[in-house]
C-alpha positions as CSV (number, residue, x, y, z in Angstrom):
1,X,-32.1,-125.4,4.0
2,X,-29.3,-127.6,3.3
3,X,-29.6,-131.0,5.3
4,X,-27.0,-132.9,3.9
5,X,-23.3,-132.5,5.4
6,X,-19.7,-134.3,5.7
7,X,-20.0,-134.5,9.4
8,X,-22.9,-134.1,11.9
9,X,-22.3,-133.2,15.7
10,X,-24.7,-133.1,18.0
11,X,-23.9,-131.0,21.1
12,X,-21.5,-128.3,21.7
13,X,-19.6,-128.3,25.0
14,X,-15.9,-129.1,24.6
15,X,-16.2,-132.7,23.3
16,X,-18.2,-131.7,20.5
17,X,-16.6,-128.4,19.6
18,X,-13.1,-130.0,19.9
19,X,-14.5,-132.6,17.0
20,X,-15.6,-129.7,15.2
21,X,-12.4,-128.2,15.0
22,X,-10.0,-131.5,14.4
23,X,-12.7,-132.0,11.4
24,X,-13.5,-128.4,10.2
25,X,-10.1,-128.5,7.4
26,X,-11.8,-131.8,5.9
27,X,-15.1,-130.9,4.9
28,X,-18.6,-129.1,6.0
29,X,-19.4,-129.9,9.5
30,X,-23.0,-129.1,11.3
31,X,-23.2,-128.6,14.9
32,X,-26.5,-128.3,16.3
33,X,-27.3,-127.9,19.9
34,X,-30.4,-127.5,21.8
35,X,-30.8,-124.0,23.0
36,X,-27.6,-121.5,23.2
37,X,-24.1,-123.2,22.2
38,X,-22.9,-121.9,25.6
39,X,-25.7,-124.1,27.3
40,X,-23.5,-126.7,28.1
41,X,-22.1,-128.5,31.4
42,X,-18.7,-127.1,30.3
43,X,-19.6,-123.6,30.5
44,X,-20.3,-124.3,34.2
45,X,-17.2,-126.2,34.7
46,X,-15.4,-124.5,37.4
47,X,-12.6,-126.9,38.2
48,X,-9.9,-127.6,35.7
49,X,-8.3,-129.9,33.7
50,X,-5.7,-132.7,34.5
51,X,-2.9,-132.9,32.5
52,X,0.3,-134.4,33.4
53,X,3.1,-132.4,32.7
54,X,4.4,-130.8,36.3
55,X,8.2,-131.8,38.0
56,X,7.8,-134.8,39.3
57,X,5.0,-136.4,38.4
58,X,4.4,-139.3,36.6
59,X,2.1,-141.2,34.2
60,X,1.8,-144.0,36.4
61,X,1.0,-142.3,38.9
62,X,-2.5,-140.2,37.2
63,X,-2.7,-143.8,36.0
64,X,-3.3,-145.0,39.3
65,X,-5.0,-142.4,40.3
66,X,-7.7,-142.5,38.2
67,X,-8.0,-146.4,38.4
68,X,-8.4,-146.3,42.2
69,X,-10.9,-143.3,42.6
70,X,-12.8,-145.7,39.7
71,X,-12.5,-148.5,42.2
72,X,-10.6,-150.5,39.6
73,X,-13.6,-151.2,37.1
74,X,-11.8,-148.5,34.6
75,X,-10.3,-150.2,31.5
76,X,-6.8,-149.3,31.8
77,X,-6.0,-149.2,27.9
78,X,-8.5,-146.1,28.3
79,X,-6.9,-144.5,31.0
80,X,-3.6,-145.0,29.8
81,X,-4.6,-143.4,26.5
82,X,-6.2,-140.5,28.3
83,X,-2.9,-140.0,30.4
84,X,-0.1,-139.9,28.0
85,X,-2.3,-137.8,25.7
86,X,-2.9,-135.5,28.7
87,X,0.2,-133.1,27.9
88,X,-0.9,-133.0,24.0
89,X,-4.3,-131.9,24.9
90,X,-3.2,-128.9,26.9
91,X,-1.3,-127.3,24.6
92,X,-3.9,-127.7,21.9
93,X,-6.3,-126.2,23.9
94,X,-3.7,-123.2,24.5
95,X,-3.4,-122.8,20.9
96,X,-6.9,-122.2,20.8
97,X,-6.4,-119.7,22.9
98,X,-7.3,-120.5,26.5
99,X,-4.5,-119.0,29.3
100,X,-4.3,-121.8,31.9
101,X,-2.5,-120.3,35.4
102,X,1.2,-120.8,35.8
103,X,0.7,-123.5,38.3
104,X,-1.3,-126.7,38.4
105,X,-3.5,-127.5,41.2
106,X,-3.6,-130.2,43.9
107,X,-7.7,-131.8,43.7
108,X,-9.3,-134.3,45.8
109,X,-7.7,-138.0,44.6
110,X,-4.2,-136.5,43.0
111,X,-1.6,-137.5,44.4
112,X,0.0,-134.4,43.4
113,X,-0.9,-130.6,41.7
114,X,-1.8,-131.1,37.9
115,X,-4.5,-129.6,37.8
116,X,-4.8,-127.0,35.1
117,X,-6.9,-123.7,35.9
118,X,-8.1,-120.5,34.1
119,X,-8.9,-118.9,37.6
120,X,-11.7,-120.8,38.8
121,X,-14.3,-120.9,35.4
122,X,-12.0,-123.1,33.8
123,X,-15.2,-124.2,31.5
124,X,-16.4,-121.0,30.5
125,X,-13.0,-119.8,29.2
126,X,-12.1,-123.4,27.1
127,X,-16.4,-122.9,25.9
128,X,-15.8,-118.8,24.6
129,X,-12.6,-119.7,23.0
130,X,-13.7,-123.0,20.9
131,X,-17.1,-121.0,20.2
132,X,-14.6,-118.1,18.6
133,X,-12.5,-120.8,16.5
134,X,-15.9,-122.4,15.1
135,X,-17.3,-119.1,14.2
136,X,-14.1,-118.4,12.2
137,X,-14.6,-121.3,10.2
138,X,-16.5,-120.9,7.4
139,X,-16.3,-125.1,6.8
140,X,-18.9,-125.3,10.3
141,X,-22.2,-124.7,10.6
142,X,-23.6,-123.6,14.1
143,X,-27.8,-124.4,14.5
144,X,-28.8,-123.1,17.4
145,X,-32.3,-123.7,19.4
146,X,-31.9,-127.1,17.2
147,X,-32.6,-130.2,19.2
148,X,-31.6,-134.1,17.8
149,X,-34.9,-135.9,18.1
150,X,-33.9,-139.6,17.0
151,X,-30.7,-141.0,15.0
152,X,-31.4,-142.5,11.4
153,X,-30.5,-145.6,11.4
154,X,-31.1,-148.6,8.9
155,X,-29.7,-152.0,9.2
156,X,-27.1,-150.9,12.1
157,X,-26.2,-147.9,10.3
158,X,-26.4,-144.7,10.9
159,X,-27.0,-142.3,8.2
160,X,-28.7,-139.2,9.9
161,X,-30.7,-137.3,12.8
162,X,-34.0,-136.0,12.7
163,X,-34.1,-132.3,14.1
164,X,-36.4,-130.2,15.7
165,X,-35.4,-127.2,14.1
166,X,-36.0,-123.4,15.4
167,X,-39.0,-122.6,13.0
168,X,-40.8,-125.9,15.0
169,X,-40.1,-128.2,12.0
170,X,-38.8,-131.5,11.7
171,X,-36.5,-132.2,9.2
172,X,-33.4,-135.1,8.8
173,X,-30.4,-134.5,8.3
174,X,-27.6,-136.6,6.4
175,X,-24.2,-137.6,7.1
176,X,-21.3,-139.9,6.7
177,X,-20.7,-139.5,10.4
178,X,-22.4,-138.4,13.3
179,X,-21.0,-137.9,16.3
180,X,-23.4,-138.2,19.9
181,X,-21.5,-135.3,22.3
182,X,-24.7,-134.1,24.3
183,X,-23.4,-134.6,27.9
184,X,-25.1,-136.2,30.8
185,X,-28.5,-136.6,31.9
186,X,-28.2,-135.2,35.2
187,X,-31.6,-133.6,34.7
188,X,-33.0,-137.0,35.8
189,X,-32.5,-135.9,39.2
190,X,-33.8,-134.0,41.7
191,X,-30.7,-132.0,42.7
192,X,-28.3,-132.0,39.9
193,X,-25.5,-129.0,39.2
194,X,-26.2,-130.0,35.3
195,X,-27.8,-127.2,33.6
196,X,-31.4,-127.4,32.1
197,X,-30.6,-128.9,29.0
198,X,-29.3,-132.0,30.1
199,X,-32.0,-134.3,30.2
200,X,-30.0,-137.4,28.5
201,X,-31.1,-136.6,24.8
202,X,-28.0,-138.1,23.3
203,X,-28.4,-141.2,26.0
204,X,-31.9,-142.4,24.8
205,X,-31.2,-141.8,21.1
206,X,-28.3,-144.2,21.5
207,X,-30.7,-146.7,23.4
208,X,-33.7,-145.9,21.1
209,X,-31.2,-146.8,17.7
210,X,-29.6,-149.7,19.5
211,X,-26.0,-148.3,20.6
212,X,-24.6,-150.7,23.3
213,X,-24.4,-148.8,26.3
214,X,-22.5,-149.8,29.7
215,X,-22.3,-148.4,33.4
216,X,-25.1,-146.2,33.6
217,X,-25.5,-147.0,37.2
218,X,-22.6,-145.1,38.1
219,X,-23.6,-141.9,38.3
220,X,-21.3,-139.8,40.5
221,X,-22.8,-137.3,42.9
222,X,-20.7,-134.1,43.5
223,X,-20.2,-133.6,47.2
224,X,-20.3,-130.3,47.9
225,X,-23.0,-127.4,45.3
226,X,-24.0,-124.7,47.1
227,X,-27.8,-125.8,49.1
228,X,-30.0,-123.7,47.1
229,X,-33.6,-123.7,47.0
230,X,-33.9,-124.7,43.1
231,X,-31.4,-127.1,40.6
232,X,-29.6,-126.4,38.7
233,X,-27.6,-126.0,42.3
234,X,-24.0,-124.4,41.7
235,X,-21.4,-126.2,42.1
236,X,-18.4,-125.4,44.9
237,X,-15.8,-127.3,42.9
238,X,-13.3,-129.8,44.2
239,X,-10.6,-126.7,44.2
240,X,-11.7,-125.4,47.2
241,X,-11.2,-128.4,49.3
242,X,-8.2,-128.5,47.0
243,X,-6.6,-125.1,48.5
244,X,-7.6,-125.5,51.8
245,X,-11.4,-125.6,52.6
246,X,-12.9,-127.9,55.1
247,X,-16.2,-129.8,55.4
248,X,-17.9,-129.2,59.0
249,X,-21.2,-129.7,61.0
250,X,-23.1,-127.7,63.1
251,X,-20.7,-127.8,66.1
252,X,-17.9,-126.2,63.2
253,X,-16.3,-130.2,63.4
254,X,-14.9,-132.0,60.7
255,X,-16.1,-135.2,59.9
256,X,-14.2,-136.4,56.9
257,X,-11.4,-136.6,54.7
258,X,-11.8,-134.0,52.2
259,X,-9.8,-135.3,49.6
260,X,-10.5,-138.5,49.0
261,X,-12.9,-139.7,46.1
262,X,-16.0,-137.9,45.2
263,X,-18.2,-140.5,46.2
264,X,-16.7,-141.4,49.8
265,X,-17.4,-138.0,50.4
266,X,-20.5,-137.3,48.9
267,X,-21.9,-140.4,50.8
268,X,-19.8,-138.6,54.0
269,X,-21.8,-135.8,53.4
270,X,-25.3,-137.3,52.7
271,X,-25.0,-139.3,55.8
272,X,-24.2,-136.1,58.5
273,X,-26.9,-134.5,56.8
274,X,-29.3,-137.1,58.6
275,X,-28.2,-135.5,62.2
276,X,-26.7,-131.9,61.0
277,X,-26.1,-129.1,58.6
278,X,-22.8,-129.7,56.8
279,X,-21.0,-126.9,55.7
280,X,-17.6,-125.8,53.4
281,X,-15.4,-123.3,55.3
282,X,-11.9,-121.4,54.6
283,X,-12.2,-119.2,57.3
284,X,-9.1,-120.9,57.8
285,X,-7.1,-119.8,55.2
286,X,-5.7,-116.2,53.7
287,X,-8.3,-114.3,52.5
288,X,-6.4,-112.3,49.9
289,X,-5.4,-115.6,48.3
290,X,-9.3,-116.9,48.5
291,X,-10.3,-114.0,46.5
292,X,-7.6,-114.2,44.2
293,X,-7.6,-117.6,43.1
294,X,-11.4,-117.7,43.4
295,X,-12.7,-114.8,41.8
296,X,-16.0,-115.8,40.6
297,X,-17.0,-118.5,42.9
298,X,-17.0,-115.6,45.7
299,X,-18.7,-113.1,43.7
300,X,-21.4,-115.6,42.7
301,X,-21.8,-117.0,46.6
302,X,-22.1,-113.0,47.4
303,X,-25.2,-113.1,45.0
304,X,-26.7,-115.2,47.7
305,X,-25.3,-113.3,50.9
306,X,-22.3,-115.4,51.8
307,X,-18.4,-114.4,51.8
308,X,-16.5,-117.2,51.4
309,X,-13.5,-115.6,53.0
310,X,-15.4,-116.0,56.6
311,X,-19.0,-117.7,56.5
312,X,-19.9,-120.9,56.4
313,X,-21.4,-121.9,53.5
314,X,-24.3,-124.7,53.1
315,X,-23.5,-127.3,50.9
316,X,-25.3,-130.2,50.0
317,X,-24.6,-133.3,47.3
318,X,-26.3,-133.3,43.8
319,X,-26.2,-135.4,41.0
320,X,-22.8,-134.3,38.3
321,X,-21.4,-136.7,36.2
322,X,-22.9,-140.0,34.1
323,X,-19.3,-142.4,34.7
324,X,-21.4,-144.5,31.7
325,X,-22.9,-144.1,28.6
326,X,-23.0,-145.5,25.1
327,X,-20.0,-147.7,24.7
328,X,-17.2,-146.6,22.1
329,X,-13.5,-148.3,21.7
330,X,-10.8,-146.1,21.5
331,X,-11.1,-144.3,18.5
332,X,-14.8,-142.8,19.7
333,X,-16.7,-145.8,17.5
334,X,-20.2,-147.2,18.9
335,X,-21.6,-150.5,18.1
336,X,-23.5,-148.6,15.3
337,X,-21.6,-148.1,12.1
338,X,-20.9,-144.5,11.3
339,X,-22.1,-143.3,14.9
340,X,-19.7,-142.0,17.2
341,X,-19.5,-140.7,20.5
342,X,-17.8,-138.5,22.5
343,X,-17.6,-136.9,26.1
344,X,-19.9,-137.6,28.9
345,X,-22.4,-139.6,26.8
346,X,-19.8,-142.1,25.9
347,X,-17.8,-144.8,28.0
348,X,-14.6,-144.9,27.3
349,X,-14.0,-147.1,30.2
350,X,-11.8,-144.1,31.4
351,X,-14.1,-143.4,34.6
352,X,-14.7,-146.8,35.8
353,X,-17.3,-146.5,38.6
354,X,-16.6,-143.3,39.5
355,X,-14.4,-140.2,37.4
356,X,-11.2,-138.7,39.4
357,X,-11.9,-134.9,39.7
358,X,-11.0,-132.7,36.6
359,X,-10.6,-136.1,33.9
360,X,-13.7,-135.0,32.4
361,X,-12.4,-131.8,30.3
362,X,-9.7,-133.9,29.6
363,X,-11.3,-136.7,28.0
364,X,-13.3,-134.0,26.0
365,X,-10.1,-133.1,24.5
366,X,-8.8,-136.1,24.3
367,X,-11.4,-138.0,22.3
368,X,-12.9,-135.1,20.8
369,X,-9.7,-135.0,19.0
370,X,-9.4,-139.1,18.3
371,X,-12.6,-139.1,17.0
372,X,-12.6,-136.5,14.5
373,X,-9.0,-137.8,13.7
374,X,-10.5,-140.8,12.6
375,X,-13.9,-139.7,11.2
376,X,-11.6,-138.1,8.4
377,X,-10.1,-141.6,7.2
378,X,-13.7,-141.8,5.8
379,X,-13.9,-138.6,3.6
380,X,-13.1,-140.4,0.4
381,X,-15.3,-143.8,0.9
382,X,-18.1,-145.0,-0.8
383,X,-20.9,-143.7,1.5
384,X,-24.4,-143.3,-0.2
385,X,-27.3,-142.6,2.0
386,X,-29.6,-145.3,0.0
387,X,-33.4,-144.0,0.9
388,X,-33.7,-140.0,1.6
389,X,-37.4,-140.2,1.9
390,X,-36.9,-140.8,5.8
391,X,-40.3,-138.6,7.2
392,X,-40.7,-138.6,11.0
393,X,-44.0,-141.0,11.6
394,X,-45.4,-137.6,14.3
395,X,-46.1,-134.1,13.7
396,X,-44.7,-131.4,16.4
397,X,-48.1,-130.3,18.4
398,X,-48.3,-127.1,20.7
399,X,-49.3,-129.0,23.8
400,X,-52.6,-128.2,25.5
401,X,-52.7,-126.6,29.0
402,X,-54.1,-130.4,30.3
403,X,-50.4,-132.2,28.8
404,X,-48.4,-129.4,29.7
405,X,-49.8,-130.1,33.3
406,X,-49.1,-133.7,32.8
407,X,-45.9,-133.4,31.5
408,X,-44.2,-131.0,34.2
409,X,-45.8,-133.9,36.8
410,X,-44.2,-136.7,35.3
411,X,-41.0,-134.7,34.8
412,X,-40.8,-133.9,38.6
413,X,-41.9,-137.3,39.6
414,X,-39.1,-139.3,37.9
415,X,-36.3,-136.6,39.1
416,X,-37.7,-137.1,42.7
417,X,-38.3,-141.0,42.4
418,X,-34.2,-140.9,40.8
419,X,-32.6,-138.8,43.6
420,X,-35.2,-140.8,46.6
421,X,-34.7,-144.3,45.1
422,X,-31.7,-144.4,42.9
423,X,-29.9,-141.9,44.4
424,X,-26.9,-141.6,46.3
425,X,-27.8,-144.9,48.7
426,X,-29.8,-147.9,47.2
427,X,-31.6,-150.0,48.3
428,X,-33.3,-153.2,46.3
429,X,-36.7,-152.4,46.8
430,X,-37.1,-149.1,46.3
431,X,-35.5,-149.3,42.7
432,X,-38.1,-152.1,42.2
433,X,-40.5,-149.6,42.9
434,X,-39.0,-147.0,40.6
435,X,-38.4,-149.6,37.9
436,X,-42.5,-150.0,38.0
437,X,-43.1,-146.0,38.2
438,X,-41.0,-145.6,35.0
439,X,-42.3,-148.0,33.0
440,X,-45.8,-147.1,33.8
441,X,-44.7,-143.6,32.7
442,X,-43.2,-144.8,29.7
443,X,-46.6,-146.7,28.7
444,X,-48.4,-142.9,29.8
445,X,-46.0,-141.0,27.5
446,X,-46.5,-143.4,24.3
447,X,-50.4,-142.6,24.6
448,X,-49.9,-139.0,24.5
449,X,-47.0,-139.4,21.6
450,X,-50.1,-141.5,19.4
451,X,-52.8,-139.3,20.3
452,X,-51.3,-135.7,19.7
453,X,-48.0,-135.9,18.1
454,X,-44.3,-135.2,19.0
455,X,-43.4,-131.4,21.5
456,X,-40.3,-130.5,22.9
457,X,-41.6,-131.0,26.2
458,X,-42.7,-134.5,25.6
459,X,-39.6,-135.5,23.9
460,X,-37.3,-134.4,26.8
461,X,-40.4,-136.2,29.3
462,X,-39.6,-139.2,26.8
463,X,-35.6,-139.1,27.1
464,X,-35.6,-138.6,31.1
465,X,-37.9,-141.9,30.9
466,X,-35.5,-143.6,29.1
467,X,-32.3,-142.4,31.0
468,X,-34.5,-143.3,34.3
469,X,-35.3,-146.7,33.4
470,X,-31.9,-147.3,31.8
471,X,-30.0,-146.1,34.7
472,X,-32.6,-148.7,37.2
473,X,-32.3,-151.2,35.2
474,X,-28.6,-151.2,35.3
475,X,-28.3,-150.8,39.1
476,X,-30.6,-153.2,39.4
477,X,-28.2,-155.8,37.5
478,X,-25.2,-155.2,39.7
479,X,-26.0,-156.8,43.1
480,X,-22.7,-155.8,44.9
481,X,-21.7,-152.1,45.6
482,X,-19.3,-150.5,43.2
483,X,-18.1,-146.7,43.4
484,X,-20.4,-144.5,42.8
485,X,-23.2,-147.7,43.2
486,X,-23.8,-147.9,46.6
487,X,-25.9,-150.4,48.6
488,X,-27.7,-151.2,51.5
């Protein structure tokens, strides 16, 4: 198998496959993602994307926007980079094929509709169409069922991954440039609407090989997924409050403003949930219009027994979006040379301490395009990867029934301990306590690493450890609430 390539991506929602694309005419490019390619938080992306481009609006204005549902700790060259490439980034994304509705949205913290939609899946349709584009370019590589282990590096440079490929083998794999675009880690969580995959891989490489990373303790909670009985929950996106749909308890009263920031609500919603029920209604509202604009979303809530046209439906908040990450400027460079990053695993600065509803498609774009832009000023330079005789220091094991057991506890223990005592409210002393849980956990996991080698399952039990700690760690360093960082 070949292991040595022009460009490296790991991940493949629409960050990652947009830097695919922007570098697939400059030389061979290998994407490899962790299970399915479609196994991404995009695919499940049912809002849309912001772009400003409508009568009457205004850069300043998404500008604003997105600083104040960030609560002002956005840096603004970010934001104001992400913004006037918004218009650019929509049209690419059309010539890839995706067929955005006529009309933009209005979404909770727009001033105004710019909200871009392909019916309600937005995700899934920009994820099939960017899947089709790679597949018809013979310059990328797609490894499936291919997950990134640990970055390469030497001397604060990066020059590879190691890879646990499908045939449960090991191997590194070379590069010029390798670019981070594995999401969130909202698997660290009890209730998340992140899909299984994301337990922070791309997170606690970046920690693990150094990266500088910044705001992890704003992790935004998503107000209203559907109260299921198991996570991944599904996620009632921001459009339905956006056309209409109001947030009631028991009694059928509403209790808050629905479109304000995600996390005013969210906490809204955590707090009534102490005395009541809440649920999402558009009862309200013209049914012909529910089901035409919201096609999926009330076929999927008919899965479980609910018609969204008339019932009330049980909603609950879960963990959705990491605000940090590993730190880049603004051409998607990390404090590691020839590492890049891209999407929810990076910080821009664009989010601040919490991301305005439908920025984070955007930003994929955005960046995914930046990045790969300026990966390809580096084709031509004098890159030699000095010592190839990299060999991972632990063999892949098939874990015994006794550390599967072990494992699956220490799993669920951290995403419990996360959503209890890092969660939506914080409080001092319980993240103490969490700190101590994960670092014990941490010290557990390294025994089991040294005594019986590397497994899938005790890698991702490894990354969720890191990501846990990480995230403590950095809420315990910022004494006053913030956004999404709440306090009592």
């Amino acid at each position: 198998m070949k292991n040595n390539f022009d460009y490296i991506i790991i991940g493949s929602g629409i960050a990652g496959l947009t830097t695919a694309l922007t570098l697939g005419d400059s030389g061979s490019v290998a994407i490899f993602t962790k299970k399915n390619p479609s196994d991404s938080s995009t695919n499940l992306a049912q809002g849309g994307m912001a772009a400003m481009i409508g009568k009457g609006d205004q850069a300043d204005w998404h500008i604003e926007d997105t600083m104040k549902s960030g609560d002002f700790h956005n840096k603004k060259e970010a934001v104001s980079f992400l913004v006037k490439n918004s218009k650019e980034a929509l049209f690419w994304l059309k010539k890839q094929g995706v067929l955005f509705d006529a009309k933009p949205s209005l979404e909770a913290g727009h001033r105004l509709p710019r909200i871009f939609h392909t019916t309600d899946f937005t995700g899934k349709d920009i994820e099939k169409n960017l899947l089709k584009k790679i597949s018809e370019n013979k310059k990328i590589s797609l490894f499936k069922n291919s997950l990134a282990i640990d970055l390469i590096v030497k001397n604060n440079i990066c020059q590879g991954v190691f890879v646990l490929i499908e045939d449960n083998k090991i191997v590194p794999f070379f590069s010029k440039a390798i670019v981070l675009a594995t999401g969130g880690s909202g698997q660290v969580y009890q209730w998340t609407t992140n899909p299984e995959v994301v337990t922070g891989d791309g997170l606690a490489m970046a920690i693990r090989a150094k990266a500088k990373v910044a705001d992890l303790e704003f992790v935004q909670f998503h107000p209203t997924a559907f109260k299921g009985k198991s996570s991944p929950l599904f996620l009632l996106s921001e459009r339905l409050r956006g056309e209409g749909a109001k947030l009631v308890d028991k009694d059928g009263k509403q209790f808050v403003n629905e479109l304000l920031p995600r996390d005013i609500v969210a906490r809204a919603v955590f707090e009534k949930q102490k005395t009541s029920e809440v649920y999402l209604t558009m009862a309200h509202l013209d049914k012909k219009e529910i089901k035409r604009k919201l096609p999926n979303i009330y076929k999927k809530l008919l899965t479980h027994g609910y018609y969204l046209t008339h019932d009330r439906i049980p909603v609950t908040p879960a963990a959705h979006y990491q605000c940090g990450g590993v730190v880049t400027d603004l051409d998607g460079k990390t404090s590691v040379k020839n590492l890049f990053a891209v999407g929810e695993v990076a910080r821009t600065g664009v989010h601040g301490a919490n991301r305005l509803a439908s920025n984070s498609l955007l930003e994929g774009v955005v960046w995914g395009r930046r990045a790969g832009n300026n990966i390809k000023k580096i084709r031509n330079s004098k890159f030699e990867i000095r010592n190839k005789k990299f060999k991972y220091s632990k063999i892949l094991i098939k874990l015994n029934k006794n550390n599967k057991k072990i494992l699956n506890k220490i799993k669920s223990d951290i995403q419990k301990t996360m959503w209890e005592k890092v969660g939506i409210v914080r409080r001092k002393n319980e993240m103490l306590e969490a700190l101590k849980i994960f670092k014990n956990y941490k010290i557990q996991l390294g025994k089991i690493k040294a005594k019986d080698g590397v497994s899938l399952q005790l890698i991702e039990a490894s990354n969720l450890t890191e990501v846990a700690l990480a995230i403590t760690q950095a809420a315990l360093n910022r004494p006053k609430s913030l956004g999404a960082h709440y306090l009592v």
